[in-house]
N, C-alpha and C positions, 0 to 999 in steps of 0.2 A: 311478061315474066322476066325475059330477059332486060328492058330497060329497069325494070324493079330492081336486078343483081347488080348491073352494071350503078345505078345510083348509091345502091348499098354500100357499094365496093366504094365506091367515088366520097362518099360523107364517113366509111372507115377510117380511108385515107387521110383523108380532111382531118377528122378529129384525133391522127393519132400524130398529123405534122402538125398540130397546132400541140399538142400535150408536148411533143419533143424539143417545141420551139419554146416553150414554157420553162421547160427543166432547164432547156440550157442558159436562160439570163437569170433566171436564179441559180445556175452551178456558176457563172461568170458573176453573179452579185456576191455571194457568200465566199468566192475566194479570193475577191477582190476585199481592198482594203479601205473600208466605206468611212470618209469623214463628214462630217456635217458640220460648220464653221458656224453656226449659230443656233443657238438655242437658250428660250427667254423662261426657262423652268426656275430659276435660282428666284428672281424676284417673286411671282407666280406663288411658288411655296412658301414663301414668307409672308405675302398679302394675305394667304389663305390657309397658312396653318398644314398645309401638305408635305408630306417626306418623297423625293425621288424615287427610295426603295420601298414604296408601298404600291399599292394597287392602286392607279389613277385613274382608270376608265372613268369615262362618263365626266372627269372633273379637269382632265388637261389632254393636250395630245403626244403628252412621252413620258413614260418611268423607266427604269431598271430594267424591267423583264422586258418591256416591249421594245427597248433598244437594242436587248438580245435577240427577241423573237427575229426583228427586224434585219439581224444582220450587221448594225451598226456599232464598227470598230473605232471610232476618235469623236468625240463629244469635244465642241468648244461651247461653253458655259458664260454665256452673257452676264457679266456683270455690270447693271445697270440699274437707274434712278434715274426720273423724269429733272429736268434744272431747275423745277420746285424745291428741290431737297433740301433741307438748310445743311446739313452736314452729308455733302457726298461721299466724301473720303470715307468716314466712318462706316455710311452705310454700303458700301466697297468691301469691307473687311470683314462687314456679319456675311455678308454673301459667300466672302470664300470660305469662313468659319463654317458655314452651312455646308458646302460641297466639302470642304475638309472631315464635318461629319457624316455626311454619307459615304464616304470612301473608306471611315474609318472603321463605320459598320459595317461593310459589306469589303473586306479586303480579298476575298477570293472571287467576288463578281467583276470591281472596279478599281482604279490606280490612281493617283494626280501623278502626271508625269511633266517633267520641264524639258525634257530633252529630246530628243530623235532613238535616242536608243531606251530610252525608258521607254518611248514609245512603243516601238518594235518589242521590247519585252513583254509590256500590256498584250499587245497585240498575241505573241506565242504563245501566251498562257491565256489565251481566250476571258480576258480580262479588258471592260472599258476602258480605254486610254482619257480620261479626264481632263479637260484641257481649260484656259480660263485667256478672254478676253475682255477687259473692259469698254464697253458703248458707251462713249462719251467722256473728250478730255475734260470737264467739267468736276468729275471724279478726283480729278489729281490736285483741284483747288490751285491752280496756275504754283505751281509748289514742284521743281524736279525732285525732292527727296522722297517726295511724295509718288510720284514714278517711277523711283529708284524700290521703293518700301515695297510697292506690289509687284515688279517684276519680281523681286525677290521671294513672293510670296506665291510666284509662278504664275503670272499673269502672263501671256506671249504675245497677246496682239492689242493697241487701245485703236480704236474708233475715235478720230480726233474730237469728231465733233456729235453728238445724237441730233437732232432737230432745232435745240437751243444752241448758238453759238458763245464761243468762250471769249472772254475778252482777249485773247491772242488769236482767235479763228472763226471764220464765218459760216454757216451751217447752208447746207442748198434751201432748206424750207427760206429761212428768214433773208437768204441771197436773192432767191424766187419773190418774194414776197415783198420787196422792200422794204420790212420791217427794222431794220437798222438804222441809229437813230444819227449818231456821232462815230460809228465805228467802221472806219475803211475794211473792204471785203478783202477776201485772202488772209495770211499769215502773218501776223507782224513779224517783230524777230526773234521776241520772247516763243513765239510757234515753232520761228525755223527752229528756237535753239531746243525744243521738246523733241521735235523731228529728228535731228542730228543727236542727241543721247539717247533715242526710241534704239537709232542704230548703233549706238556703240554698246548699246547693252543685246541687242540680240531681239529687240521687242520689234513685231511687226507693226507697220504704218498700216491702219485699216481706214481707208479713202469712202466707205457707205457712209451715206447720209452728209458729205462733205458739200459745200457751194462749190461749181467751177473754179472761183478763184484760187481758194484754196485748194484745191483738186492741183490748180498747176503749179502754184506755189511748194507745196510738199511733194509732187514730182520733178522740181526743178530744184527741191534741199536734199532727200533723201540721196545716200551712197548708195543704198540695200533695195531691193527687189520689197513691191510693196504688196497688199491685198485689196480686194473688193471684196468684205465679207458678205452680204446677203444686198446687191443687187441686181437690175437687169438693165435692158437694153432700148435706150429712150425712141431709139425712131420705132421701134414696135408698139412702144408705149409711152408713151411722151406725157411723163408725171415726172416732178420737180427732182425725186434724186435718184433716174436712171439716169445710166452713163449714155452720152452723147458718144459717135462713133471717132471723133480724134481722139477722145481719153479712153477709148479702149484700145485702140492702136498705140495709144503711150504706155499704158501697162504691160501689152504685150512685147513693145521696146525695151523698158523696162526691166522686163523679167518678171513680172508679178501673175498675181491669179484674180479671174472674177469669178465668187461663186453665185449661184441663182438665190432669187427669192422666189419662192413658189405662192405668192400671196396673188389673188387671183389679180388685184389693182393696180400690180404689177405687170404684170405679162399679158396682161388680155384689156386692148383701149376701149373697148365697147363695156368691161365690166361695169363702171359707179354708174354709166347711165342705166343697166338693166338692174342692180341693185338699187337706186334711186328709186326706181319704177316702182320695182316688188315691193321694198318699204312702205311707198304711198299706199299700196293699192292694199296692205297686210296688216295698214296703220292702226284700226282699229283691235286686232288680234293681238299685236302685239303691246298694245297700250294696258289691254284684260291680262296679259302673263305677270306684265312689272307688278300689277297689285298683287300676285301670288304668295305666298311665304316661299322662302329658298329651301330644296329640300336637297339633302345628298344624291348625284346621279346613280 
């Protein structure tokens, strides 16, 4: 009987330092001021017809409410297009027209802010801080006015390059890949000179998804403190556009920020081989879905 009390006591305990250790990273999450520097809902909603401020379970992983639920104070709003696009720029502008109208519907849940203290504002009035990066200089149609037009339009950070490189910069896939045909890697100087107005206007340099060369090349133009919006770290995972450990030591020189990608192919080197596996071995499962009809989740 007495080892029965003594355990009882012992698993009270247990369960009431695990409940207190609970409250307290969610009392330290919720008064903290949670940004998330990437987020691919703006194209997402336009391939599929979806609004930010509706109920998206089952059909994305973020809306409105579950940004609130979540805790999450500063959205940056990917604005992106694959370098198939025949008109990127354009499709640049329906994007933020899109975020412009969710903000516009919902101005007591959400904000577009450009600034650090509009931020803070958002932030006090327990309002989304909306925020807009472009993925991929490809967007701007090698065109600075065309970089001028969107910062203007409150864009803060462009991603020089997505996966495609631009004819002023080389992308880590096609760097990796040797798919480059005529085009020397790194920046030319039509790059440097997008890099050097990124900074005089206040636009963050965003180094994901960049080839090395370019990586040092825009570390070695930039004035300004740069970013790594959504990647990780290559000796743990050694896929073509995490950061190797001297260009994380140069942003940290720098001044800059790297934030995580949470994609599992990322962070974890054993993933595509046990993905690999499960696809073979699921192959026939999953072959019987695709003839399904697509039904709302």
């Amino acid at each position: 009987m007495r080892l029965l009390t003594s355990f009882l006591l012992f698993a009270s305990f247990f369960i009431i330092a695990k409940n207190l250790h609970a409250q307290n990273y969610k009392k330290i999450h919720f008064k903290a001021i949670v940004v998330d520097t990437h987020n691919d809902i703006l194209s997402t909603a336009i391939e599929n017809g979806y609004s930010f401020d509706e109920n998206l379970k089952g059909k994305t992983y973020s809306d409105l409410q579950r940004m609130k639920e979540a805790g999450v104070d500063v959205q940056v709003f990917s604005v992106w297009c694959d370098g198939e696009q025949r008109a990127p720029f354009a499709f640049a502008n329906r994007e933020i027209d899109t975020l412009y109208a969710w903000a516009n519907r919902n101005p007591d849940k959400m904000m577009i802010v450009k600034t650090s203290e509009e931020l803070m504002q958002a932030v006090k009035e327990h309002k989304l801080a909306a925020m807009m990066g472009v993925e991929g200089g490809h967007m701007i149609e090698s065109d600075l006015l065309k970089l001028d037009s969107l910062f203007k339009r409150g864009v803060r950070y462009m991603t020089l390059t997505w996966n495609n490189s631009t004819p002023w910069a080389t992308s880590a896939m096609e760097e990796t890949q040797d798919s480059l045909l005529h085009q020397p890697k790194g920046l030319n100087e039509f790059g440097k000179q997008v890099v050097k107005r990124m900074n005089e206007l206040g636009m963050l340099v965003d180094l994901s998804h960049v080839g090395e060369q370019t990586f040092w090349d825009a570390i070695n133009s930039t004035s300004k403190p740069v970013i790594v919006s959504h990647s990780c770290v290559y000796n743990l995972c050694p896929v073509f556009r995490n950061l190797k450990d001297d260009q994380i030591k140069a942003i940290g020189k720098n001044g800059g920020v790297i934030h995580l990608n949470f994609y599992s192919g990322f962070i974890d080197s054993n993933f595509e081989k046990r993905n690999t596996a499960f696809m073979n071995e699921h192959k026939t499962e999953f072959d019987s879905l695709r003839t399904l009809p697509c039904a709302d989740a």
